[in-house]
C-alpha positions as CSV (number, residue, x, y, z in Angstrom):
1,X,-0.6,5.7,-4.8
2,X,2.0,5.6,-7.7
3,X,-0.8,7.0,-10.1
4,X,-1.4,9.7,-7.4
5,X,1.9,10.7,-7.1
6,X,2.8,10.5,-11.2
7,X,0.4,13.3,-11.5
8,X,1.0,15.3,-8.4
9,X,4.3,15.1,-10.5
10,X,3.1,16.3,-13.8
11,X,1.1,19.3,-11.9
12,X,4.0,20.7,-10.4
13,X,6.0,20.1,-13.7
14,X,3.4,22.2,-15.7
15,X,4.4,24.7,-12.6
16,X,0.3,24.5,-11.3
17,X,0.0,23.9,-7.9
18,X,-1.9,21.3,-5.8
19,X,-3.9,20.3,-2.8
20,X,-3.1,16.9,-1.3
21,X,-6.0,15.6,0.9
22,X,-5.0,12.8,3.1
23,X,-7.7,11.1,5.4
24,X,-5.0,11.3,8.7
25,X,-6.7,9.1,10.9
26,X,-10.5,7.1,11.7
27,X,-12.8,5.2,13.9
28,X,-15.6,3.3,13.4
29,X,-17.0,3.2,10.2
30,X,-15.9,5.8,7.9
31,X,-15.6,6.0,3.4
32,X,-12.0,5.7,3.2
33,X,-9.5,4.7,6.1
34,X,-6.3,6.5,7.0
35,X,-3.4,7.1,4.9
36,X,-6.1,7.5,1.9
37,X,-5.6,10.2,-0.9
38,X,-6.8,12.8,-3.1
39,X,-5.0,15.3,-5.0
40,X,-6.8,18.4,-6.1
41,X,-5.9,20.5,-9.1
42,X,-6.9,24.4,-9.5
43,X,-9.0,23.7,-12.1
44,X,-11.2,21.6,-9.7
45,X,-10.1,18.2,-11.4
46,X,-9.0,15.3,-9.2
47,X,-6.9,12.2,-8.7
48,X,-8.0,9.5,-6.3
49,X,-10.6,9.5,-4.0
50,X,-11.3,9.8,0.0
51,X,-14.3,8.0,-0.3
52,X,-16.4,9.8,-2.4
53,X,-20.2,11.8,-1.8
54,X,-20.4,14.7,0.3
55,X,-17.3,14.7,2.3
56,X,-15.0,14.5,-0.7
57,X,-17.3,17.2,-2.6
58,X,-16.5,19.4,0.5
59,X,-12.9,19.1,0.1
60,X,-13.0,20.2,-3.3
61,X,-14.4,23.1,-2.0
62,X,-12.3,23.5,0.5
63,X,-9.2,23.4,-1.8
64,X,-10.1,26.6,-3.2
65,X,-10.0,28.2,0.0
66,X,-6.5,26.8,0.0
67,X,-5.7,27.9,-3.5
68,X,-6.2,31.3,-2.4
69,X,-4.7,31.6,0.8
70,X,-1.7,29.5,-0.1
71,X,-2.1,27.5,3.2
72,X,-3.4,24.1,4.0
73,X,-6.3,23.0,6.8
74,X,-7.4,20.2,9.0
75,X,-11.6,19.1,8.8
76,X,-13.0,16.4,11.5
77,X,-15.9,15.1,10.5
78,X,-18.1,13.5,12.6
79,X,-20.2,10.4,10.8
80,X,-22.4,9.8,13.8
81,X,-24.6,13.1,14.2
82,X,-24.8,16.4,13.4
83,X,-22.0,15.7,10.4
84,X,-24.1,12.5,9.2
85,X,-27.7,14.8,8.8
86,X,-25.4,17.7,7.1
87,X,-23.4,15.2,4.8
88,X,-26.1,12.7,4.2
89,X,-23.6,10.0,5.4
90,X,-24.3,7.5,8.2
91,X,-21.1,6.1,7.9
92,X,-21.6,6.1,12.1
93,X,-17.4,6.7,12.5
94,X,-15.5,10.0,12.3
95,X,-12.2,10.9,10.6
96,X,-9.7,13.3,10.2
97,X,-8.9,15.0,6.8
98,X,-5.5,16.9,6.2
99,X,-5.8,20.0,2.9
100,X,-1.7,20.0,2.6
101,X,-1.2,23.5,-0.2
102,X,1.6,22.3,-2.2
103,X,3.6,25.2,-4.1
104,X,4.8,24.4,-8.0
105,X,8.3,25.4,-7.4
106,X,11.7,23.5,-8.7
107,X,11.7,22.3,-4.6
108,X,8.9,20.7,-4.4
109,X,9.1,18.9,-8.0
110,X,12.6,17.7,-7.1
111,X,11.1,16.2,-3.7
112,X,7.7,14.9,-4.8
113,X,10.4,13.1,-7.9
114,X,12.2,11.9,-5.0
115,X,9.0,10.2,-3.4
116,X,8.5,9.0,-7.2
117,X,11.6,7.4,-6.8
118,X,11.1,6.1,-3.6
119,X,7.4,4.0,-4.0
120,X,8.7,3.0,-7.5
121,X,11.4,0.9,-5.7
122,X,8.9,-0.3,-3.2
123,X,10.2,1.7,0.0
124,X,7.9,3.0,2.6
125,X,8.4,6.5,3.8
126,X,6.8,9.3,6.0
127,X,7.1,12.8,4.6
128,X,7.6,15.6,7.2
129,X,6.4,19.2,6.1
130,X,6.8,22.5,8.2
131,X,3.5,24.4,7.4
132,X,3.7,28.1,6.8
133,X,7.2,27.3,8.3
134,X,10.8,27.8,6.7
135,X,12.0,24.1,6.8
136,X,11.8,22.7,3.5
137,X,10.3,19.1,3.3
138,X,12.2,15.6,4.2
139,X,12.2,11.7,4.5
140,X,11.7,9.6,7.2
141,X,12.7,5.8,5.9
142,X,11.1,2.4,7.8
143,X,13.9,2.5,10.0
144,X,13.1,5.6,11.5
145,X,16.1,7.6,9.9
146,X,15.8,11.1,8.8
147,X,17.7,12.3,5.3
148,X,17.7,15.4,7.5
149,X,21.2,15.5,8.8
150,X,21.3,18.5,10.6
151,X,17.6,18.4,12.7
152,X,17.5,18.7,16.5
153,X,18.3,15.3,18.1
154,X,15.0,15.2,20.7
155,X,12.9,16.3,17.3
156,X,14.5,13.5,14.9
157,X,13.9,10.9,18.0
158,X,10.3,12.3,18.3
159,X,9.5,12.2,14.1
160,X,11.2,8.7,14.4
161,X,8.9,7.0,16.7
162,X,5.7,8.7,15.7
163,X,6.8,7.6,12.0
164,X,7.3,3.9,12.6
165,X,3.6,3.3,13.7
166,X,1.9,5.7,11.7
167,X,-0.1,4.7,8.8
168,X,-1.9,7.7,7.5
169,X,-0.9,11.3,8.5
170,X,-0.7,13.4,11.8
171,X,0.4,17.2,13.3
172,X,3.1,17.2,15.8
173,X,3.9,20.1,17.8
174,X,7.8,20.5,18.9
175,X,8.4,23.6,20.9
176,X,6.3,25.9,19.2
177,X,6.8,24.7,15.6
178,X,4.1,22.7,13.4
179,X,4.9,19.6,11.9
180,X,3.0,17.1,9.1
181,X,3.7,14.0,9.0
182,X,1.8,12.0,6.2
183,X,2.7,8.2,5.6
184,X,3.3,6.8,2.0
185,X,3.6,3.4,1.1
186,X,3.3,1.0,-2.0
187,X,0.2,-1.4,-2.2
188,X,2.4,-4.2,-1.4
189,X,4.0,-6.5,-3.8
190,X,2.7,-9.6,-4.9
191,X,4.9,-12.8,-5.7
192,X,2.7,-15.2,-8.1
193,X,4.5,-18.8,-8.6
194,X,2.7,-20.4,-11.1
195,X,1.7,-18.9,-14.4
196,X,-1.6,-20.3,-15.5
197,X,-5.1,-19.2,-15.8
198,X,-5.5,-18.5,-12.2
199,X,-2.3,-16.7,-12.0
200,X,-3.4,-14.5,-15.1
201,X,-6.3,-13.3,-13.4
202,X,-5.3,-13.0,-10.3
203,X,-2.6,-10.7,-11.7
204,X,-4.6,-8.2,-13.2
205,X,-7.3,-8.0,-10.9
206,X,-4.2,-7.7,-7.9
207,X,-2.4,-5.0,-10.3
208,X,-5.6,-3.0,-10.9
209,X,-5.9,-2.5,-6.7
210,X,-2.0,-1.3,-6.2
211,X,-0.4,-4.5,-5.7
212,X,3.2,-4.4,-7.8
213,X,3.2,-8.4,-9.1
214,X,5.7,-10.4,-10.0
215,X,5.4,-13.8,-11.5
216,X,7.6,-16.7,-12.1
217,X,7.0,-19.9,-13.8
218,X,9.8,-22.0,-15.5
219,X,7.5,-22.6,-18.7
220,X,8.3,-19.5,-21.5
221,X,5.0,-19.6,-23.1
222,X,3.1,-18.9,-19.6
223,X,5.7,-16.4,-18.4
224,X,5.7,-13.9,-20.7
225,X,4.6,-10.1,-20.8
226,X,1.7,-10.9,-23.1
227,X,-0.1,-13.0,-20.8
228,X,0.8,-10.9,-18.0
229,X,0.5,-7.3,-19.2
230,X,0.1,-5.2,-16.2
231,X,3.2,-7.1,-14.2
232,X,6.4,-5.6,-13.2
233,X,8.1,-8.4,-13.7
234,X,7.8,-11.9,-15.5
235,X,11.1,-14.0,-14.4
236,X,11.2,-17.4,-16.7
237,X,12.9,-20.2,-14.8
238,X,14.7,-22.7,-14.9
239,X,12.8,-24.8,-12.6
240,X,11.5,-24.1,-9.0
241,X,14.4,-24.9,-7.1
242,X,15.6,-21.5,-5.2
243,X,12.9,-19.7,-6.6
244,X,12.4,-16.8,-4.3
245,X,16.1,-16.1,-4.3
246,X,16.7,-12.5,-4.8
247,X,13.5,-11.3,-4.2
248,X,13.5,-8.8,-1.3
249,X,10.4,-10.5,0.8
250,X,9.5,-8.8,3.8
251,X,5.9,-7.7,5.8
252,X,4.3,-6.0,2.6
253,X,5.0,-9.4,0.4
254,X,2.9,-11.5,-0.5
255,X,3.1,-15.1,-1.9
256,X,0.6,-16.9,-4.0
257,X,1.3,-20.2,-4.8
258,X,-0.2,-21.5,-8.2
259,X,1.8,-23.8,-10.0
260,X,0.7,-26.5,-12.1
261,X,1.4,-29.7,-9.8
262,X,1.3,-30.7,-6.5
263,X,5.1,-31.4,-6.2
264,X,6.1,-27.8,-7.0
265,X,3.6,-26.4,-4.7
266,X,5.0,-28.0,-1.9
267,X,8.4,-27.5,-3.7
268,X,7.9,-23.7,-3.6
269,X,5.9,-23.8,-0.3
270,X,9.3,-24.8,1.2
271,X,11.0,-21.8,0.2
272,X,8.3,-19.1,1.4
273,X,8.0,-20.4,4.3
274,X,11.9,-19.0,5.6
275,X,10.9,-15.8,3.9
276,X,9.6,-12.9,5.9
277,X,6.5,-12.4,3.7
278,X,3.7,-11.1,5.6
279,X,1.5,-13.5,3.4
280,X,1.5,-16.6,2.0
281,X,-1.3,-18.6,0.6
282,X,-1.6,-21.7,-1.5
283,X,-4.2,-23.3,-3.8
284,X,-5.6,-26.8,-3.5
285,X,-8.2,-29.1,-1.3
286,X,-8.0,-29.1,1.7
287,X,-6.6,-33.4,1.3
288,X,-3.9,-31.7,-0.7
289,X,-2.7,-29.5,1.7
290,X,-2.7,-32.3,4.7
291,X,-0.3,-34.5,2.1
292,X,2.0,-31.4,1.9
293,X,1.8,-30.0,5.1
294,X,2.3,-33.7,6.3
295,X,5.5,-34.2,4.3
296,X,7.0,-30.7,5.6
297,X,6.4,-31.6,9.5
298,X,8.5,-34.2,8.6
299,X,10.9,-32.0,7.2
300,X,11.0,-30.2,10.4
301,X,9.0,-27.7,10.1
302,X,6.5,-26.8,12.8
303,X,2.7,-26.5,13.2
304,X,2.3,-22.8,13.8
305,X,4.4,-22.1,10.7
306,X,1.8,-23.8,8.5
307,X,-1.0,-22.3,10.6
308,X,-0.2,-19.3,8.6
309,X,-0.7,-20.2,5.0
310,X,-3.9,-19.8,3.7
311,X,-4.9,-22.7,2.1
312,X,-7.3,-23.2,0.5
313,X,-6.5,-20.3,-0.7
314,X,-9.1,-16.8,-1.4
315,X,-12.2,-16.3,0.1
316,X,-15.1,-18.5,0.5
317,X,-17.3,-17.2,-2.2
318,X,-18.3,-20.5,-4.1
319,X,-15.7,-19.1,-6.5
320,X,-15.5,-21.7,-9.7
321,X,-13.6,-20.3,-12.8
322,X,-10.1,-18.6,-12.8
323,X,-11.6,-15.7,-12.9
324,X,-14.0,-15.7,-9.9
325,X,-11.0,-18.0,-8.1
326,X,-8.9,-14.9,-8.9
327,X,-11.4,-12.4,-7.2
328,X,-11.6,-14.2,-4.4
329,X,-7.6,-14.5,-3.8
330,X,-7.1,-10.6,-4.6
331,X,-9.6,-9.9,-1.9
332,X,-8.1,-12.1,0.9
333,X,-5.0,-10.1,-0.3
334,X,-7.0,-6.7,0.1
335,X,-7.9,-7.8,3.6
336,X,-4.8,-9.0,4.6
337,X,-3.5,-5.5,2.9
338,X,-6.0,-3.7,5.0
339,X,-5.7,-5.4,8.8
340,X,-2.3,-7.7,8.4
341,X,0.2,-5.1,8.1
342,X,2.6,-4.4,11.0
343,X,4.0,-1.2,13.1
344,X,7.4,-0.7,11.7
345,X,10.1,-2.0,14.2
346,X,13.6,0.3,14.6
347,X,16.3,-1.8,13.9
C-alpha cells in the first residue's frame, strides 16, 4: 500500500494523472479480495495488482476510457458464468471493481501527501470523494471522525458508521449526491522479540508482504540495521524487562516471540499478553509452552488468555530451517492479516 501510494504520489508530482482501481467488495472466490489496489498511469504502466489475468488487463483498458472522459466507473464481474467463459477465470465468486480518475492538480498532491503521511505513521483511514461533484476530498480517522468540519451532521453520522466496518471501498448516496468511500490501511505492524536467525527471516519475508517490523533484542550485534535491513526499527535493549513499553499495540499488531531462551520468552510473553495486539505467537514445543503457560496460570493469568497465542508458533508445514520456520510464521501472519482483523469500534 505505502509503495502504491509513493507513486500515486510521484504521478501527480510529475503533474500526470492517474486511475486508482480498488477491488470494493467480493464473495466467493475471487483473484484479489476487497480493499485491493492498482494504480494506472496514462502511459498504460501500473502499480500493484487486482489479481492479475483478464480482469486486471480489462481495467487497463478501461482506464483509458477514463483518461479521456476525465471520470471514473464501477465493473461487476461475475466469476461464476457468463464473466468466467468471457474472462477465462473460474474463480466461481464475483467482485466489485471501483476506476476512481484522479486529476494532477496541487489538491490532490497535497491530499494523496496527506494519506502518505497518514499510513507512514501506521493510521487507518477511509478517503471520501464526491465524483464529478464540487466537494473536494477528506478523511475519515478509526474513530469515525471527519477532518471535514463543516459537513451535514446526518451525512458525517452516515460516512462514520459505514467507515468503521468497511474494509475495501463503496458508493453512498445522500440526498441526491454521490459519495466514494475507499478504505486504506497499513499491512499491520509486526513486533519481533528476539533477534536471531529466525527472527532475520521472518523479518524480511514479513517486510516484503506489507508488514512494518520492528525488532528488539538486548544483544547489539543481533539488533542492528545490517542484520535487519528492511526493518523500521531495530530498538537495542537493555534487557527484556518492560519491553513493549512505548510501542502503540493495538488490533493490527502483531507479536512474535523469538528470543534466545526459555526464560525471556515467558519473560516477554508476560508483557504481550496485557497488550491489545491482535496477534501474538510464540516459538517452542509444545512441553515448552505447558512449562510457561503453567508458571503464568499461576501468576494469575487465565486459560482463555493463553488460548490465544499461537504456540507452536507458524504453520504446520514440516518447516526445519530459519528460513522455512520463517515462511511458515509470515503466513499464519498473512492469514491472521487476512480473516483476524476487527470492525473498527467508535469510541
Amino acid at each position: 500500500m505505502r509503495i502504491l501510494i509513493d507513486t500515486l504520489c510521484t504521478t501527480l508530482a510529475r503533474q500526470e494523472p492517474c486511475v486508482l482501481a480498488t477491488v470494493g467488495s467480493q464473495s466467493g472466490s475471487t483473484p484479489r479480495v476487497a480493499g485491493a489496489r492498482m494504480l494506472v498511469r496514462a502511459d498504460g504502466t501500473i502499480c500493484g495488482t487486482i489479481g492479475g489475468g483478464i480482469v486486471e488487463s480489462e481495467a487497463i483498458s478501461e482506464a483509458k476510457t477514463c483518461f479521456a472522459s476525465k471520470q471514473g466507473m464501477q465493473r461487476h464481474f461475475d466469476l461464476s458464468n457468463a464473466d468466467a467463459s468471457v474472462t477465462d477465470m473460474i474463480c466461481g465468486g464475483a467482485m466489485e471493481l471501483y476506476m476512481e480518475y484522479i486529476e494532477a492538480s496541487a489538491e490532490n498532491l497535497h491530499f494523496f501527501r496527506q494519506l502518505q503521511e497518514a499510513l507512514q505513521g501506521g493510521r487507518r483511514v477511509v478517503v471520501v470523494s464526491n465524483p464529478g461533484g464540487t466537494i473536494p476530498r477528506f478523511f475519515v480517522d478509526q474513530r469515525g471522525q471527519c477532518s471535514k468540519p463543516d459537513l451535514d451532521a446526518e451525512l458525517n453520522q452516515l460516512l462514520s458508521q459505514t467507515a468503521t466496518a468497511l474494509t475495501g471501498a463503496t458508493l453512498l448516496d445522500f440526498r441526491g449526491t454521490r459519495f466514494f468511500l475507499s478504505s486504506f490501511a497499513v499491512g499491520g505492524t509486526l513486533v519481533l522479540v528476539g533477534a536471531g536467525h529466525v527472527a532475520a527471516c521472518t523479518a524480511e519475508a514479513a517486510a516484503r508482504v506489507g508488514f512494518q517490523v520492528t525488532v528488539l533484542d538486548d544483544r547489539a550485534e543481533f539488533a542492528n540495521l545490517e542484520r535487519f535491513p528492511l526493518a523500521s526499527e531495530v530498538r537495542v535493549l537493555p534487557d527484556f524487562t518492560h519491553c513493549l513499553d512505548g510501542l502503540a499495540l493495538d488490533q493490527d499488531s502483531y507479536i512474535v516471540i523469538v528470543t534466545r531462551g526459555h526464560m525471556h520468552d515467558q519473560e516477554v510473553l508476560e508483557q504481550a499478553l496485557r497488550t491489545q495486539a491482535g496477534y501474538i505467537g510464540m516459538i517452542g514445543s509444545r512441553r515448552k509452552r505447558n512449562a510457561i503457560y503453567t508458571q503464568l496460570l499461576d501468576r494469575g493469568f487465565k486459560e482463555a488468555q493463553l488460548e490465544q497465542v499461537r504456540c507452536p508458533i507458524g504453520m504446520a508445514i514440516e518447516a526445519d530451517t530459519p528460513e522455512e520456520i520463517a515462511i511458515s510464521i509470515v503466513g499464519e501472519l498473512i492469514y491472521q492479516r487476512a480473516t483476524g482483523r476487527r470492525a473498527w469500534h467508535l469510541a
